[in-house]
N, C-alpha and C positions, 0 to 999 in steps of 0.2 A: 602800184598807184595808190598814190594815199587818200582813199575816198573820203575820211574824215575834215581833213584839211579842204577836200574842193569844195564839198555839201555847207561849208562852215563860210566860206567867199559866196557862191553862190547866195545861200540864203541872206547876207547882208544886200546882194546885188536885182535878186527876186522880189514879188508881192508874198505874202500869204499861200496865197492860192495857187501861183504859179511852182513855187519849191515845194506844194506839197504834188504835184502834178508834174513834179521832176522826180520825186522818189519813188510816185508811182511807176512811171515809165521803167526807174532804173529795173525794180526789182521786179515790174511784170515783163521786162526783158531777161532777167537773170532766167525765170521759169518757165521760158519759152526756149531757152537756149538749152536749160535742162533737159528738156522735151524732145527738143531733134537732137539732141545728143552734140551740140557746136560748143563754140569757146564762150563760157560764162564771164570772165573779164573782160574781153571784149564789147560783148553786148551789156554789161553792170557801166561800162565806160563810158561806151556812147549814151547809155540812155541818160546817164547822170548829166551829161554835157549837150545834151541834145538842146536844150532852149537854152544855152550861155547868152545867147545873145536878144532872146525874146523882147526881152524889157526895154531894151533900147527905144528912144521914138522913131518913126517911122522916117522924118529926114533926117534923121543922123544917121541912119541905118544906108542909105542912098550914098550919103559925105563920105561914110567909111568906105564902102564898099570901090566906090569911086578914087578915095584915098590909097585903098588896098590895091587898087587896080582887079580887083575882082570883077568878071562881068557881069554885065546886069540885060537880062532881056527886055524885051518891051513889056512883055505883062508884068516882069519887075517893077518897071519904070512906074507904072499902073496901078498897082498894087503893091509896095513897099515891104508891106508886111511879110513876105515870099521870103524875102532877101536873109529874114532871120537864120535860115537852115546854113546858107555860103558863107555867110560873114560867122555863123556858130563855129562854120568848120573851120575856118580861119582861126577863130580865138585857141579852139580847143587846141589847136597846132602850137600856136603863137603866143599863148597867153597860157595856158594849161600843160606846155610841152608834151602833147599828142604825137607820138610821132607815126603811130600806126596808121598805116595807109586805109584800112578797109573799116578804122571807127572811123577818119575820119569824112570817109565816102559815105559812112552810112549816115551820118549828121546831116551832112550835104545835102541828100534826094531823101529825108523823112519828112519834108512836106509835101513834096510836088510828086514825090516816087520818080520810076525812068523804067523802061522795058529792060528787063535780063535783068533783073533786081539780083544780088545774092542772097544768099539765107541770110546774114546781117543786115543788111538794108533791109529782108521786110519782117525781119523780127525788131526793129523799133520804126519802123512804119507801122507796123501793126499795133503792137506796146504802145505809142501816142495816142493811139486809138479807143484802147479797150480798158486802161488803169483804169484800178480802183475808183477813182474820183469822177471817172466821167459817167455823166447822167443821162444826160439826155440824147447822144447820138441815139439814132433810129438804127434797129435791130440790132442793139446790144450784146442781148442774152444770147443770139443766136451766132453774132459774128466772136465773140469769147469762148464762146464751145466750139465756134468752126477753125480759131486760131488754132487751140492744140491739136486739131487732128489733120488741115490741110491750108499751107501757109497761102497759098497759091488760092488757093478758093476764098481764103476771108482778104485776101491782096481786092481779087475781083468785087468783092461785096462792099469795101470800102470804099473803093474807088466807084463803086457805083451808086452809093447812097452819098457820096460827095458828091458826086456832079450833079447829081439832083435837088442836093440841097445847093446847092449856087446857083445851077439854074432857075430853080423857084423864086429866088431871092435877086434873081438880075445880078448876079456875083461874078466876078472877073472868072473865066475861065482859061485856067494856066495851060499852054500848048501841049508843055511836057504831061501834065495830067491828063488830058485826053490820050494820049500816045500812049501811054503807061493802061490807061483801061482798055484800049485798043487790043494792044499785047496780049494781056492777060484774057482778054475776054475769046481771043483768038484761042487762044492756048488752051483754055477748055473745052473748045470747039476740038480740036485737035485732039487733044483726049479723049471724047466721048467718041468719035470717029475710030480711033484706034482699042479702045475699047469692044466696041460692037463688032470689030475684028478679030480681035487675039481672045474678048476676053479678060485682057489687062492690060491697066489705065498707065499712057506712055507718061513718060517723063521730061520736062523741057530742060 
């Protein structure tokens, strides 16, 4: 993949602030993917192409998607801005010649997430979360040192200081993202259960 060539489109087609929040992702995905030991071009791929589509305005993002015949939910319909992750995955295919099924799944559900995540999907769910550049999410420090040692636990921490930041703020609440903290929050549950048992912490 010629990362030079895309980062070089992109940044004519980005803000500022946005392409430097695209090179973050790429490369705190690369060292997440080092980390559990997964495919580093894959996750260098998606995370570079993960907001292709961010900048777009918010009805034109609806037109295309509608154009593409991509589906749109109703919190889509609701909230537009959602829509950037299905229409990213489209370009990356389409526009990008992606042809890899699981970058382009993991574009897809890196905003809203979806239950039975793979290590790809939540190593740039995550990566979107914890780059360099981001400031002000709430528990930071803690969820960046909880990425490298348990994907699944900072999965649950993000999704739960999300919905509480929307909830606070009267924010659209995406179905799939409750289902997705549902999941996982289950799934610890299960853990510590099986743990208290064996001893050692089961695997989902």
């Amino acid at each position: 993949m010629d990362y030079i060539k895309i980062e070089k489109k992109l940044k004519k087609e980005m803000d500022k602030e946005r392409f430097a929040h695209t090179l973050g992702v790429m490369y705190t995905a690369a060292a997440l993917a080092m980390a559990y030991q997964t495919n580093i071009e894959q996750a260098m791929c998606a995370g570079l192409l993960h907001d292709c589509a961010k900048c777009i305005p918010n009805k034109k993002k609806l037109k295309l998607c509608e154009e593409y015949e991509i589906p749109i939910r109703t919190s889509e319909r609701r909230c537009p801005f959602l829509l950037h992750a299905k229409l990213g995955a489209y370009f990356a295919e389409h526009k990008y010649e992606v042809s890899d099924p699981m970058i382009l799944h993991a574009i897809e559900v890196h905003t809203t997430g979806e239950p039975q995540m793979n290590t790809l999907d939540k190593i740039i769910y995550i990566a979107d979360y914890i780059e360099p550049n981001r400031e002000n999410a709430p528990n930071l420090s803690e969820i960046r040192k909880l990425a490298f040692e348990d994907l699944d636990r900072a999965m649950l921490q993000i999704l739960s200081d999300t919905l509480a930041y929307l909830r606070a703020k009267g924010g659209e609440l995406d179905p799939l993202t409750v289902q997705t903290f549902d999941y996982y929050r289950e799934q610890q549950v299960t853990n510590r259960k099986a743990f208290r048992i064996s001893g050692k912490p089961s695997r989902v």
